[in-house]
KETOR-360038 format. One line per 5 residues: number of its first residue (from 1); for each residue x, y, z of C-alpha. Coordinates in steps of 0.001 Angstrom, whole numbers, padded with zeros to 6 digits. Layout:
NUM = X Y Z; ...
This chain:
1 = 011806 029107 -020122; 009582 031995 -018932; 006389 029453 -019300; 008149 027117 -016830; 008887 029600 -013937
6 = 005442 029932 -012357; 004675 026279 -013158; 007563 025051 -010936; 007580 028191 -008376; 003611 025990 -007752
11 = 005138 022658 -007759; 007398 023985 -004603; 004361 025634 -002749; 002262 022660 -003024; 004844 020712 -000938
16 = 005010 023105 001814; 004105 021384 005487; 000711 022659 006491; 000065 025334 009383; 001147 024043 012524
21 = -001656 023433 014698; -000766 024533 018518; -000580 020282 019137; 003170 019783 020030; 002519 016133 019325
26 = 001034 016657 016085; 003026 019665 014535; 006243 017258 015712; 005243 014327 013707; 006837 016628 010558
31 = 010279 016580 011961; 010225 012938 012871; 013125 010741 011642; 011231 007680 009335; 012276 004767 011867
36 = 010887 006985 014631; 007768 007481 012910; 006063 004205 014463; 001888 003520 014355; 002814 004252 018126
41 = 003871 007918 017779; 001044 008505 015097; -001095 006909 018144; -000168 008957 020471; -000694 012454 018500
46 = -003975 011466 017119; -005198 010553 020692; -004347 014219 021241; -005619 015505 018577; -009068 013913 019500
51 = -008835 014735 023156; -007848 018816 021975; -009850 019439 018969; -012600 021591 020438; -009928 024280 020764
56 = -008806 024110 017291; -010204 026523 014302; -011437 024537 011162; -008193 025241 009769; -006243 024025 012591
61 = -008355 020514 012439; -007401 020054 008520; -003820 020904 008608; -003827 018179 011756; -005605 015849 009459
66 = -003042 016204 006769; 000111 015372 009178; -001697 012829 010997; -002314 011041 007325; 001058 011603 006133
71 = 002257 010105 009627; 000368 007169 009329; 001131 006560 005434; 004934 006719 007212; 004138 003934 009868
76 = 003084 001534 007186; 005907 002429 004802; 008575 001668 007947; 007099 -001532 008714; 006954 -002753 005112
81 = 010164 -002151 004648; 011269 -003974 007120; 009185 -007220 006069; 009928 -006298 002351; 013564 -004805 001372
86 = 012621 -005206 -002062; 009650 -002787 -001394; 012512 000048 -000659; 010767 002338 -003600; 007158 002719 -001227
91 = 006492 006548 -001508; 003909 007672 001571; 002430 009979 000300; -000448 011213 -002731; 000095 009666 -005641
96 = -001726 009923 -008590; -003162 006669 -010197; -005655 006325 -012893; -007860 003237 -012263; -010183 001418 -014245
101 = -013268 003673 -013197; -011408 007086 -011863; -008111 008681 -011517; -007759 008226 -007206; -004694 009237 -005212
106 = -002829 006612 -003646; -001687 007230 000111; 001012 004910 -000030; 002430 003159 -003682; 005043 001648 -005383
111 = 005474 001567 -009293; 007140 -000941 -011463; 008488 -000088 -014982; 006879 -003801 -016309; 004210 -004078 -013762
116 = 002602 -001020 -013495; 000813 -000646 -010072; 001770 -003424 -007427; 000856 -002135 -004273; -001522 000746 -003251
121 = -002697 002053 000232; -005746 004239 000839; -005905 005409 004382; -008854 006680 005989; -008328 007727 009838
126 = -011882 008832 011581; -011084 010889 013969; -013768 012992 014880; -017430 012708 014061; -017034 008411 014173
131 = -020395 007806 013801; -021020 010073 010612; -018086 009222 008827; -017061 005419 009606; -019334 004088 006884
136 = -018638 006607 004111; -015021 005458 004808; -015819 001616 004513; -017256 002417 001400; -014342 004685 -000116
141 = -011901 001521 000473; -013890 -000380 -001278; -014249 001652 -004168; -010710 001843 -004434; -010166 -001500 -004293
146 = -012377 -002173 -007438; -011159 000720 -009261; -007483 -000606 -009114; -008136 -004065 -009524; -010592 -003793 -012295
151 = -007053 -002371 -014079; -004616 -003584 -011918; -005196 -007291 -010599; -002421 -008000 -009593; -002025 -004923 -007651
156 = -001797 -005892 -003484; -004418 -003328 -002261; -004503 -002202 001644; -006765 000108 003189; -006779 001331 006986
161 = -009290 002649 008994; -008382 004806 012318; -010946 005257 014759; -010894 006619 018804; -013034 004482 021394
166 = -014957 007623 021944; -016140 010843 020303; -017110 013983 021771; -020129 015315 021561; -022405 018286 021724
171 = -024498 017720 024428; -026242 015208 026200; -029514 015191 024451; -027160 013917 021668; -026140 011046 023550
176 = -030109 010370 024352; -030972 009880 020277; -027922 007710 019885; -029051 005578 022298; -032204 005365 021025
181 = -031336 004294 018051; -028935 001991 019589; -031614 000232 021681; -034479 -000126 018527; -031136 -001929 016653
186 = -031818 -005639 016863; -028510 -006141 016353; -027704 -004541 019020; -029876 -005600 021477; -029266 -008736 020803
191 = -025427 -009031 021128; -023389 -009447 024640; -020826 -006671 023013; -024068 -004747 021710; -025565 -004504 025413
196 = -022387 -003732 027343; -022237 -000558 024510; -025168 000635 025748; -024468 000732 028855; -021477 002184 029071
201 = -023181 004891 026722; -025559 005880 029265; -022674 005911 031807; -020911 008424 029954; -024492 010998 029166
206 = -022684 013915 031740; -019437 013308 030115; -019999 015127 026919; -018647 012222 025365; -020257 008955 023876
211 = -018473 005406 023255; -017813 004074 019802; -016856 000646 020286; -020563 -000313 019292; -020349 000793 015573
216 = -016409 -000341 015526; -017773 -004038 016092; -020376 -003425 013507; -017801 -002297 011268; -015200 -004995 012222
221 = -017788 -007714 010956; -018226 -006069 007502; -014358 -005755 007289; -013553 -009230 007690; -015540 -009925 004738
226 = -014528 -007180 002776; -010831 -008724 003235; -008754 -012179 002634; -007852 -011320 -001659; -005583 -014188 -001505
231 = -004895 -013878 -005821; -005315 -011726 -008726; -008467 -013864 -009281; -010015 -013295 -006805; -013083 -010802 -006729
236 = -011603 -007033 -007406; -013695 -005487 -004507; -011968 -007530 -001970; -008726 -006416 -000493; -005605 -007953 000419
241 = -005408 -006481 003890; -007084 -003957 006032; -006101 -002655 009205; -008549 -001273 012217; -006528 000785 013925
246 = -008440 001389 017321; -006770 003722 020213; -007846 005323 023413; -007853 009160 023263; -006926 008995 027351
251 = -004234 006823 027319; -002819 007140 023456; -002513 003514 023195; -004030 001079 021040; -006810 -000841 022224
256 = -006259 -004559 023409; -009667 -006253 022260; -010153 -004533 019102; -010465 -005594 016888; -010314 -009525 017826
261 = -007278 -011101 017982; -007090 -013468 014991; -009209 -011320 012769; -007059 -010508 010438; -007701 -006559 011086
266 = -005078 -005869 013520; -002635 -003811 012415; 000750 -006531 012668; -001744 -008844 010807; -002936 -006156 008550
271 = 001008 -005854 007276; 001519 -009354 007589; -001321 -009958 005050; -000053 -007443 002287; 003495 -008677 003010
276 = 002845 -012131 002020; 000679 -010969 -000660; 003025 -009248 -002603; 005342 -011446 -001860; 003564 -014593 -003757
281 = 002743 -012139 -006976; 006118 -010406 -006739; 009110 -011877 -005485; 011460 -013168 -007660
């Protein structure tokens, strides 16, 4: 009994809400009732987030990034079960899983006593620093997909990516080697989409800000194939859904051309997908 006093007195402080982070929109996502906890509201404070981060201190900026997460984890859980009533045990939030290759925590999961692992979210919001980060995230989901699948096959596996149309940026000289690199990218140069990007980058070189619809194209192409797991049989690295979650810092909305309609990466398709997934393996 006296071993097991510290151990839980840990337990309890590990679930403690982070700092708040001077973002009403942000700090309130904590006290939000789960059906009012919508990929809209999480829109809305990341959008702030983006627009106010220069004022926050580095510890502001992570305790934002861990309510944001939780918030979206939240969204997906509300609209699953909605499409899945039999998916009433999803817990958003880190779990622990040990895959074939790693022990990973899941974002969002559900467990089943006979079944093990059947569905598994990884989410991976880029909110600041898009062009840095976007393809170390493309390449975590896909680890994670393997890594489950190689033990799990039958597991439905999401991921989600978050990104702002725009980043902010140190300077305009910044800007100036983007767009260089932009403009010696053939293919960039030689895409409509790719041209309009650069244009509207060198629009915005006073604006301390640079667009990032360019590399969320890029990245839209390499998610559609890194999609479409239609069975267990199918090759691990693939998922069953993914989700491109694009929004406009300005307005807090989601964006209305990305990524395509039909894609398969919008968000209602992206729960579609692992709704019907899991409902072909699982239902009864």
């Amino acid at each position: 009994m006296v071993r097991k006093g510290p151990k839980t007195a840990k337990r309890t402080a590990s679930k403690k809400l982070p700092k708040p982070t001077s973002i009403e929109l942000v700090d309130s996502l904590s006290d939000c009732p789960d059906e009012g906890c919508t990929i809209h509201a999480y829109v809305r404070a990341a959008a702030e987030y983006v627009r106010r981060s220069g004022e926050l201190t580095d510890g502001q900026k992570k305790a934002a990034q861990i309510r944001l997460s939780n918030a979206l984890a939240r969204a997906f859980v509300l609209e699953m079960k909605t499409k899945l009533p039999e998916a009433s045990d999803l817990i958003a939030g880190e779990r622990k899983v040990a895959g074939a290759l790693r022990t990973v925590n899941a974002d969002v999961s559900q467990m089943h006593d006979l079944d093990g692992l059947r569905l598994a979210v990884e989410l991976k919001p880029v909110n600041l620093a898009v062009g840095r980060a976007i393809w170390n995230r493309f390449g975590d989901i896909r680890t994670f997909a393997v890594n489950l699948h190689l033990k799990f096959p039958f597991c439905v596996v999401g991921g989600v990516l978050a990104i702002p149309t725009y980043e902010a940026v140190a300077s305009a000289k910044e800007i100036e080697e983007e767009l260089a690199k932009l403009e010696s990218d053939d293919e960039v140069t030689n895409s409509a989409d790719g041209v309009d990007a650069i244009v509207e980058a060198r629009s915005s070189t006073g604006s301390r800000r640079k667009s990032t619809t360019h590399l969320i194209g890029k990245a839209v192409s390499r998610l559609i194939r890194a999609g479409g797991r239609k069975t267990e049989g199918d090759a691990p690295h693939l998922l069953e859904g993914i989700a491109v979650v694009v929004y406009d810092p300005d307005t807090g909305t989601m964006d209305t051309n990305l990524p395509p309609a039909e894609s398969g990466l919008r968000w209602n398709e992206f729960i579609d997908s692992v709704a019907s997934a899991y409902r072909g393996r699982f239902e009864s």
